[in-house]
N, C-alpha and C positions, 0 to 999 in steps of 0.2 A: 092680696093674691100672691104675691111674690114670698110672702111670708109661709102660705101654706106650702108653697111648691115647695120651699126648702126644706120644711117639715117633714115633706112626703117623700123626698129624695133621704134623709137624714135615714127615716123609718126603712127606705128601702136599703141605704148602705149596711144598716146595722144588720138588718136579713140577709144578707149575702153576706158579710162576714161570720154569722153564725152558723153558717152553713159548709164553713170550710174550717178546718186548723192547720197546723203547721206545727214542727219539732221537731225532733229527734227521736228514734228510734233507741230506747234503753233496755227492753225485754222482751224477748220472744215466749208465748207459754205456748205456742203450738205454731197448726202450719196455718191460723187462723185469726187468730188474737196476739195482740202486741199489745207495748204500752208507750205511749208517747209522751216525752217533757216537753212541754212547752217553754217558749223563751219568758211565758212568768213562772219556771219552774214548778207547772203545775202538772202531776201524772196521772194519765187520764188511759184507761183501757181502751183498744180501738177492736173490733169484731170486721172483719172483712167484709163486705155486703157481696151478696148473689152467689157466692162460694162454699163450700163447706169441705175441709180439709180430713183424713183419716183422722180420729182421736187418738191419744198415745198408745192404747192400750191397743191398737189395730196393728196389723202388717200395713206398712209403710208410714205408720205414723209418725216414727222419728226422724225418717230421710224426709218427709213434707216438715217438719218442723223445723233442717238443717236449710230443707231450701227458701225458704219464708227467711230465714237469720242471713243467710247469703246475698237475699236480696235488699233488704231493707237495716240489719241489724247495725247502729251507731253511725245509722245515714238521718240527711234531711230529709222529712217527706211530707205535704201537703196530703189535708185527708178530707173529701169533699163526703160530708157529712148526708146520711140516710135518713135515721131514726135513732133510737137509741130503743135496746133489748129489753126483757123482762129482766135480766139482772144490772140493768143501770150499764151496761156498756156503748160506747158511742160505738151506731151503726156504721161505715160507709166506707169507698174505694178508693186506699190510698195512692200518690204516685209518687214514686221518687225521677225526680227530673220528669222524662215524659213517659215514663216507664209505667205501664196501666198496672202495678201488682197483681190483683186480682186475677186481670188477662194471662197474664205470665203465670201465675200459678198454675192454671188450668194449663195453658200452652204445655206447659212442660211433664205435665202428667204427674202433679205435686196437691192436684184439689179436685173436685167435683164440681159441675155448674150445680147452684143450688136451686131445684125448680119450685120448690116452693113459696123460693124469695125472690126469684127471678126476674130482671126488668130488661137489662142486656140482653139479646136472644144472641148475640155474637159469641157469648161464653159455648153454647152449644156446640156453635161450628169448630170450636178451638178445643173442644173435648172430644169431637169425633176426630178429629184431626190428632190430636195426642194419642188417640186408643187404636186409630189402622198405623201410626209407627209404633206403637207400644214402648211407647217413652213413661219412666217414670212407675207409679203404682197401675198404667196398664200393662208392666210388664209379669205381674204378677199372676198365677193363676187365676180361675175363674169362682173357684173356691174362698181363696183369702181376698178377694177383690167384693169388698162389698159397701156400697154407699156406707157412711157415717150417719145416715138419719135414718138407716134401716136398721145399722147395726145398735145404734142407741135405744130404738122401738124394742129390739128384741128384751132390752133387758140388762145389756154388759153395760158392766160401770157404775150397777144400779142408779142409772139415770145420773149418772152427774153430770153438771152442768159446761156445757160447751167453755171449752177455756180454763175452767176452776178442776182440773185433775189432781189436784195435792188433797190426799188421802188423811184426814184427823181418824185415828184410831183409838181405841179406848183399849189397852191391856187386861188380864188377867189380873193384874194389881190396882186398877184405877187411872193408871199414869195414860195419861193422853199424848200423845205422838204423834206427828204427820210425817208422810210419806210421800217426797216429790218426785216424780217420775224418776228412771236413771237407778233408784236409790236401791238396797241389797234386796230390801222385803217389801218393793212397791207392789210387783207382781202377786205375792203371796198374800199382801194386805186385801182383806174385803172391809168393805163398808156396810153396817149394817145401822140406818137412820134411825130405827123402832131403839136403838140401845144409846141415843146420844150420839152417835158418830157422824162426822160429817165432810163435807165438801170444802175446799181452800181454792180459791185463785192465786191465791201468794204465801210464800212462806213469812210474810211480816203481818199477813192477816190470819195465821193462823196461830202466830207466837203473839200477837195480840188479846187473839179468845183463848189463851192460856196452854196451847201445846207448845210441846217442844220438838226439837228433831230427834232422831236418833239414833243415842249414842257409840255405836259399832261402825 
C-alpha cells in the first residue's frame, strides 16, 4: 500500500509540474505571443490564454505589442499552462510576480477578452472597465477598433497565423525574402500561398527554410 500511495503522489507531482513553466522572457512577436527560455535553456513559444491582442498589421497593434514587452520583456515569469494551439504553441496565463498579465493586458486596454476561449469571465469586467475610460485601443475610433478574430475572418493577412506575422515573399527574380514587421516593404508585402509564399514566426525559422532578409 504505501508503495502505491507514493506512486500516486509521484504521478500526481509530475502533473502539476507540467502544467506550469518558468523562464525568462527573451521575445516579444506581438501583444499575444512571447518566447520563453527556460533554466534548461530551452525556447518554447507561449500564446496568452483567453486574450486576443490587435495583430501587427491592425491600428493599435504595435502599442499592444510595446505594452506586452513593458510588462514581461527580459523578466521572470511563471506560465500556468492551458493547452497547446494548432500550431504547436504552449497555451496559458502568464504571471510575473503576482501580476496576472493577461488580466493587465485587458485592464489596460492593450487586448480583447477572447470569448471564444474564454474560462475567466473577470476578463469581461476588466474590458468594460477599460472601454467606459477608454484606455488604450478603446481610445480609438469605432471604425479602426475592431476585434482581431473578426479582423482575421475578413480576410487581412491572408489568414496568417496568430503570432507568425514575418512575411516569406517570393520576388520577381525567384529570391525569397521575409519581411518582419517594422521593416521598409512589410506593409507593401502581400502573401500570396497558391505561389509558394508563406508564413514565419521567426526570422531564424525563416532563414532556416531558406529566405533571406532584405537587403535595403
Amino acid at each position: 500500500m504505501p508503495r502505491l500511495l507514493l506512486l500516486l503522489c509521484l504521478i500526481a507531482a509530475a502533473h502539476c509540474s507540467a502544467a506550469e513553466l518558468s523562464g525568462r522572457v527573451i521575445g516579444i512577436a506581438d501583444g499575444d505571443t512571447f518566447t520563453l527560455l527556460t533554466a534548461g535553456k530551452q525556447q518554447i513559444k507561449i500564446r496568452l490564454a483567453e486574450i486576443d491582442a490587435p495583430e501587427s498589421g491592425q491600428p493599435y497593434g504595435n502599442k499592444s505589442k510595446q505594452a506586452l514587452s513593458g510588462l514581461i520583456f527580459g523578466k521572470d515569469v511563471r506560465v500556468a499552462v492551458q493547452t497547446k494551439d494548432r500550431y504547436g504553441r504552449t497555451v496559458g496565463r502568464p504571471y510575473a510576480g503576482d501580476l496576472d498579465i493577461c488580466a493587465e493586458m485587458v485592464r489596460i486596454g492593450a487586448a480583447w477578452a477572447y470569448r471564444e476561449y474564454l474560462i475567466d469571465r473577470s476578463l469581461l469586467t476588466l474590458e468594460s472597465d477599460a472601454k467606459s475610460a477608454e484606455r488604450g485601443l478603446w481610445s480609438l475610433s469605432e471604425a479602426k477598433n475592431m476585434p482581431p478574430w473578426q479582423w482575421r475572418r475578413q480576410g487581412n493577412q491572408d489568414a496568417a497565423p496568430e503570432g507568425c506575422n514575418i512575411k516569406g515573399n517570393i520576388n520577381s527574380k525567384g529570391g525569397r525574402i521575409y519581411h518582419a514587421p517594422g521593416s521598409s516593404s512589410y506593409g507593401a508585402t502581400k502573401i500570396d500561398v497558391s505561389k509558394g509564399e508563406r508564413w514565419f514566426c521567426t526570422a531564424q525559422e525563416a532563414r532556416a527554410a531558406g529566405w533571406r532578409a532584405p537587403r535595403n
